[in-house]
N, C-alpha and C positions, 0 to 999 in steps of 0.2 A: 671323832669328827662326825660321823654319822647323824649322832644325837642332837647335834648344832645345824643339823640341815632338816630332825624333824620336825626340832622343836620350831625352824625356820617360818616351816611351811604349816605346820597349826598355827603358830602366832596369826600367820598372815591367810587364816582358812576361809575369813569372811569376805574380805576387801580382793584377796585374790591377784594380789598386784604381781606383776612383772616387773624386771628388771634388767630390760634390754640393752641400755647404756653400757660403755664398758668398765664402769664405777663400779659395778656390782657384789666384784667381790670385795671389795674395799668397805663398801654399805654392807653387806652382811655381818661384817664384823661387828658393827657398830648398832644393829639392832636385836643385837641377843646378848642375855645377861653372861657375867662372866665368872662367877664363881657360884653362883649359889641358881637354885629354882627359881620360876619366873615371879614369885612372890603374886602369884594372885590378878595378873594386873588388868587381866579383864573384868575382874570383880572392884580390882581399886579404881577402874575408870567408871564405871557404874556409879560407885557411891561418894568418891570424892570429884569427881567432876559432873558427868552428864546427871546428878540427882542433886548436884548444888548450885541453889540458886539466891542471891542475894536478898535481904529483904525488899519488900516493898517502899520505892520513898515519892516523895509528895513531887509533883512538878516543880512547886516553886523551891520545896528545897535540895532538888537535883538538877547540876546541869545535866544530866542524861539521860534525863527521861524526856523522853517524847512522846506529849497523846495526841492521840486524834479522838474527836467525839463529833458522831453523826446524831440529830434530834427527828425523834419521830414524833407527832401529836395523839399515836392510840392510844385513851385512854393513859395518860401523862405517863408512858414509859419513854426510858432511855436507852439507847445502844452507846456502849464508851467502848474502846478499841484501843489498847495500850499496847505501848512499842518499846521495850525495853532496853536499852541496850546494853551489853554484856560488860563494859567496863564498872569501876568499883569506884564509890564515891571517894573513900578516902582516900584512893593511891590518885585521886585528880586532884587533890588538896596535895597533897605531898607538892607536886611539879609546877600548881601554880605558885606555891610559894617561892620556889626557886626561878622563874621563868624567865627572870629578865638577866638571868647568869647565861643564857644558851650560847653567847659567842663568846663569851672570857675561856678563854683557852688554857687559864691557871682558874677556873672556875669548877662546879660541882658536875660540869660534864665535860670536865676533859677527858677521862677515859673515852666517850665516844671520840672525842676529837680525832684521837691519839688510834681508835682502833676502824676508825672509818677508812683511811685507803686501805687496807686489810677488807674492810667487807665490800667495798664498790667494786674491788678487785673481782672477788667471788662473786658478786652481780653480775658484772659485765662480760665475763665467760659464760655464766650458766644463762642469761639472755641472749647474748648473742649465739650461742650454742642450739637453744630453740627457738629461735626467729631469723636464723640461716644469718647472724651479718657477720662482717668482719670486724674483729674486734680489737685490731690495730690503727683502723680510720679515725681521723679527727673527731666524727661523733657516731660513732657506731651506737647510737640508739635511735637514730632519724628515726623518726617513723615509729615508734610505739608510744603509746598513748599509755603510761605509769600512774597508780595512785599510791603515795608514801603515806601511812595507815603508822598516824600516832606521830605525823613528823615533827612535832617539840616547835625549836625554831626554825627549823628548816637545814638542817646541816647535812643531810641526807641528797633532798628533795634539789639542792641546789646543786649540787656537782650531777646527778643524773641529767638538769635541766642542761648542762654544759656538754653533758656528751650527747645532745640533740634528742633528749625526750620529751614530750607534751608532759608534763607533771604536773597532777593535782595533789598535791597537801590538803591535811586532814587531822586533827587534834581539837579531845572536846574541853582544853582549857584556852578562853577565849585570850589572855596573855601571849600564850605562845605564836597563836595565828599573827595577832596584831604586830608582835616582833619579826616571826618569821617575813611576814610582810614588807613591814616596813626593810629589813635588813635584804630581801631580793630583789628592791627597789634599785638597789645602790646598781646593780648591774645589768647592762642591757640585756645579757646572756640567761639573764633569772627573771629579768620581770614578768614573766609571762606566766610564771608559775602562778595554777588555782589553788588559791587557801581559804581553806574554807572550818569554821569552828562548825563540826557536825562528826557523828558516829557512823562506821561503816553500815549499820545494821541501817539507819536513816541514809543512807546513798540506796541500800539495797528497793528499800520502798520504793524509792524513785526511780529505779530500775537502771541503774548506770551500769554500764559496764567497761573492762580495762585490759589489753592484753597484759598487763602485769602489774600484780597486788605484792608491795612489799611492806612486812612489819615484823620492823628491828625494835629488839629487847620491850613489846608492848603486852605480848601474851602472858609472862609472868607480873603481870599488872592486873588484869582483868577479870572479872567476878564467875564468870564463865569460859572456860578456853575452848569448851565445845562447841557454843553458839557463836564463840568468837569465828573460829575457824569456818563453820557453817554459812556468815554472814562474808570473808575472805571470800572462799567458793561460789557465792552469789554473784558477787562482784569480778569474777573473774570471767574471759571470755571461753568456749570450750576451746582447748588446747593450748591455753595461756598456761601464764607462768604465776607461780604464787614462791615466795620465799618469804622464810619467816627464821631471825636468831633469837634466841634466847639463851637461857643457864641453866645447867642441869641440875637436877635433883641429888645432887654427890654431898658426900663428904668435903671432898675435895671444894666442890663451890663453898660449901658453905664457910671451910677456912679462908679461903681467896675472896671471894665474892663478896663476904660477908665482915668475916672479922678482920682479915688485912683490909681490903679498898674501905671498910665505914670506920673502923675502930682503931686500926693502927694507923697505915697511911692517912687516913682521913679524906679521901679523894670525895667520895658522896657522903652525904648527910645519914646520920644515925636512920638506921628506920627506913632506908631507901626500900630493901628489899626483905621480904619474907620469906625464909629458906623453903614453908611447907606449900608456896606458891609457884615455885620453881616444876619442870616438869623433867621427864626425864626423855631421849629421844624415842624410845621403845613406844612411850603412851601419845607425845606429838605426833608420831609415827600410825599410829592406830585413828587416834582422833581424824587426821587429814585422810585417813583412807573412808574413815566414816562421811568424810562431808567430799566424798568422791574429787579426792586431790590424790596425783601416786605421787609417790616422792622417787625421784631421779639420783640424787647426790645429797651429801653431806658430806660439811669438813667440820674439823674444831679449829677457834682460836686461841692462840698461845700468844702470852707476854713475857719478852725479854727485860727484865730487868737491868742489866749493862746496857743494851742499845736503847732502851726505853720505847721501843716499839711493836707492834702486834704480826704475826705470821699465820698461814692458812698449816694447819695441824691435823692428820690422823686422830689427836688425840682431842675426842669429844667428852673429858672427862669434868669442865668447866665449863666454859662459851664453846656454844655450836651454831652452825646455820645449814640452815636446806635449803635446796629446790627442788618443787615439785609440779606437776602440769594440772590442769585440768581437766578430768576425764571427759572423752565428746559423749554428746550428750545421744 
C-alpha cells in the first residue's frame, strides 16, 4: 500500500492538487496504474500530446481555422496572427455527415440518448455540490450561466436549459447548430438556448466567461487535448466547474467502444472513433492539473445489456467523467 501513496504523490508532484472532498479515496484509486509501472506517462504526455500538433490548413479549407490579420504600411510588411483551434478537421467531417440523425433515437447517436440521464445525473450533483443548490428543486441550476462545448444537436444543452441554466451551445459543424436550433425552438423551456457555430479557443479570444464548461465525449476528437483543455480553463470562471467524459485508453474500450458499438452492434458508424485518440484518466488527469483545473470526483459508466440502460460505476475501465474546479486565480 505504501507504494501506491508514493507513487500518489510524485504522479501529482507538480500540480500539487488536494483532495479535500470525501471522494478521495474513491479517486485515488482511480488514478494510479494497477498492475504494471506508470509506463512513462509523463514523457508519453510530452510527446504524444503537449508536442502534437495538427498540420497546418488553409482558412478556406477549414472550418476551424480562425485568422485575424492586422496591415501595417512599413515599407509593405505584414503582421498575420492565427488562432488555431485545437479540434481535428476530419473528425468534423465524420459528424457532419451524420448531423441531421441527432434526434432519431434508433439513429447513429442513440448511445448518447440512452446514456445521457446517466450523465445529467452526475452533472447535476457535482454542480449543485459546487454552487451550494439543492439538487432536488424543479431547477436546481437557476442561476449558472452553462456552455455545452461540442453540443452536436443539442441533446445535452437542452435538458440543462430545463433545470434552469442560461446555456450556451457551441459546435464547429455549422448542421448541427442549425438543427440544434431549429429543434429548441419547438420549446419555450429551450428557446433561449445560445448556439452558436464557433470554437471554445474563438469564445476565449472574446473573453467570455462561464461558471460551468461541460464537454461530453469531445476531447477524444480533438487535434490537441492539451490546448483543448487549456482553452476549457479560459473559459471557465475562477472556482467554476469544468467537467469533461470521455473513453479510456483500455483494452477494454477498445473491445466495447470499438468493435462491439461500430462493428458488431453497429450503433455508430465505422470509423467513429480512434482507439490511439482515446486518453486514459491518469493523463486527463495531469493535463487539467496543467491548465490549473483540480479535479474533485470521478465515476465510470456502465452499460446494462438486459435493461438497456447506462449506471454511474467505480469502474472507469471504459466511459468516465469528471469534475473539476477552477483553480482562483
Amino acid at each position: 500500500m505504501a507504494w501506491r501513496w508514493s507513487l500518489l504523490f510524485r504522479t501529482l508532484r507538480k500540480g500539487k492538487s488536494q483532495f479535500p472532498n470525501p471522494h478521495f479515496m474513491s479517486f485515488s484509486r482511480h488514478i494510479l496504474p494497477s498492475n504494471s509501472i506508470y509506463l512513462g506517462i509523463f514523457s508519453q504526455l510530452e510527446t504524444r500530446i503537449y508536442s502534437s500538433v495538427s498540420s497546418p490548413l488553409s482558412a478556406d479549407s477549414s472550418p476551424i481555422l480562425r485568422e485575424k490579420s492586422s496591415m501595417t504600411n512599413f515599407s509593405d510588411s505584414r503582421k498575420v496572427e492565427t488562432i488555431f483551434s485545437s479540434l481535428n478537421d476530419s473528425e468534423i467531417a465524420k459528424f457532419a455527415a451524420i448531423a441531421e440523425t441527432w434526434w432519431d433515437l434508433e439513429g447513429p447517436f442513440k448511445p448518447l440518448h440512452l446514456m445521457n440521464p446517466t450523465r445529467l445525473s452526475f452533472i447535476r450533483s457535482a454542480l449543485c455540490r459546487c454552487f451550494r443548490k439543492d439538487p432536488y428543486c424543479p431547477r436546481p441550476l437557476e442561476g449558472l450561466n452553462i456552455i455545452d462545448v461540442g453540443c452536436g444537436g443539442g441533446i445535452l444543452s437542452e435538458p440543462l436549459a430545463r433545470m434552469g441554466a442560461t446555456v450556451t451551445g457551441i459546435d464547429a459543424v455549422d448542421k448541427n447548430i442549425k438543427i440544434a436550433s431549429l429543434h429548441a425552438s419547438l420549446d419555450p423551456l429551450t428557446s433561449s438556448i445560445e448556439y452558436c457555430c464557433t470554437t471554445a479557443e474563438q469564445l476565449v479570444e472574446e473573453q467570455r466567461k462561464f461558471d460551468a464548461v461541460i464537454a461530453l465525449e469531445v476531447i477524444e476528437h480533438v487535434a490537441n487535448p492539451a490546448e483543448f483543455c487549456k482553452s476549457l480553463s479560459a473559459l471557465t470562471i475562477p472556482n467554476g466547474a469544468t467537467i469533461i467524459s470521455t473513453i479510456n485508453r483500455s483494452m477494454r474500450a477498445y473491445a466495447s467502444a470499438i468493435v462491439v458499438a461500430e462493428y458488431i452492434l453497429q450503433w455508430l458508424p465505422k470509423g467513429t472513433h480512434q482507439w490511439s485518440r482515446f486518453l486514459t484518466p491518469e493523463e486527463l488527469v495531469l493535463i487539467l492539473q496543467r491548465a490549473s483545473i483540480s479535479v474533485q470526483e470521478m465515476a465510470g459508466f456502465v452499460y446494462n445489456p438486459l435493461t438497456g440502460k447506462w449506471s454511474l460505476s467505480d469502474d472507469i475501465s471504459v466511459n468516465f467523467i469528471l469534475f473539476g474546479t477552477k483553480k482562483s486565480q
